[in-house]
Structure formats: C-alpha cells, structure tokens
C-alpha positions in Angstrom: 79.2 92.7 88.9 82.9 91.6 88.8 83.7 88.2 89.8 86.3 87.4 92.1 90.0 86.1 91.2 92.3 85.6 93.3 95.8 86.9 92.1 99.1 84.7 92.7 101.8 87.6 92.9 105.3 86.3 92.9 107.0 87.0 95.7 109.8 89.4 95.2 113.6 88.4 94.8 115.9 89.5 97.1 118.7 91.9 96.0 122.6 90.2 96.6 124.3 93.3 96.2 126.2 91.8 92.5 124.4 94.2 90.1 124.4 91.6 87.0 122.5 89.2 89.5 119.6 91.8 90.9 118.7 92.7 87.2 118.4 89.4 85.9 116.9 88.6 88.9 114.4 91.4 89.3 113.6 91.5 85.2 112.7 88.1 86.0 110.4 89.4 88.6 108.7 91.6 86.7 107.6 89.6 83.8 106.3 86.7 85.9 104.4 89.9 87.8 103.4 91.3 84.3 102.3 87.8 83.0 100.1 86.5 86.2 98.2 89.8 86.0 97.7 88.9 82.2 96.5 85.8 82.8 94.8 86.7 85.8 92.8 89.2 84.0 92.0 87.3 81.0 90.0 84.8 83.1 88.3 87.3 85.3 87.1 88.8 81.3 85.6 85.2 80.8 84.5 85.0 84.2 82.2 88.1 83.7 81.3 87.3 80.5 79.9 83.8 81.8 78.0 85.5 84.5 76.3 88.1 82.3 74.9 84.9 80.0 74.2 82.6 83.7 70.9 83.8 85.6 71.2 83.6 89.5 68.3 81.4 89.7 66.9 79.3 87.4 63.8 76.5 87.7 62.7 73.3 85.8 60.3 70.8 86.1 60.1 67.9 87.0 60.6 66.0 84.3 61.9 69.5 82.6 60.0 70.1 79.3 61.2 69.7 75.8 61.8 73.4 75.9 63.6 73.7 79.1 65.9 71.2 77.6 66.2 73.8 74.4 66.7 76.7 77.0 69.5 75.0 78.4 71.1 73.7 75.7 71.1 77.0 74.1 72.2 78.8 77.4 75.5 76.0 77.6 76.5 77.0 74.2 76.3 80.7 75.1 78.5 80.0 78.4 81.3 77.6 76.3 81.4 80.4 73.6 81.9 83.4 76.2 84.2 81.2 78.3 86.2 80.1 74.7 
C-alpha cells in the first residue's frame, strides 16, 4: 500500500526569446524537476518502509505490561531504522 507524498514541481520558466537565457534557464528547470522527484521519492521509500513495520491498530493495557513496553520499544527501533 503506497503512502501518499505530495510532489512540489517547480513551476516552469518562461522562455525570453535570448537563446543563452532559456537554456540556462530551462537547465535550471530541469534539475530542480529531477532533484524534487529524487527527494520526493526517497521519502515515499521510507514512508512505505515505516508502514510495512507500523500495524493499523494496535492495543495496550492499562497500565501496559512489561512486555508491551518490550513490543514497543522493539517496534520504535524497527520504525527509526527503516525511516534512517
């Protein structure tokens, strides 16, 4: 199940018509494009990874046991490692 990112796409530069401006300009472009999606897809990786290790619903008691406490500790260090 793929968790949701939203994606911040640069908006795109408008062309002047001087050629040595509209490449720089759209090069520019490009790797800002090339580097959000990066970014953007690293976190979705970790994102995934965190919810594979994270069940939907989970119970304690009240006061949680000795082993609940274990469980969770154990399940935290599994969700800092994926997310890491």
């Amino acid at each position: 199940m793929a968790v949701p990112v939203d994606v911040v796409i640069p908006t795109p530069p408008r062309l002047t018509g001087n050629p040595a401006v509209d490449v720089n300009s759209l090069t520019e472009y490009t790797h800002l494009l090339f580097k959000q999606l990066v970014i953007q897809g690293r976190v979705l990786d970790r994102l995934n990874a965190a919810a594979v290790l994270v069940p939907a619903s989970t119970t304690f008691s009240n006061p949680p046991t000795t082993a609940e406490c274990r469980a969770l500790a154990e399940k935290l260090n599994e969700l800092i490692t994926a997310l890491g």
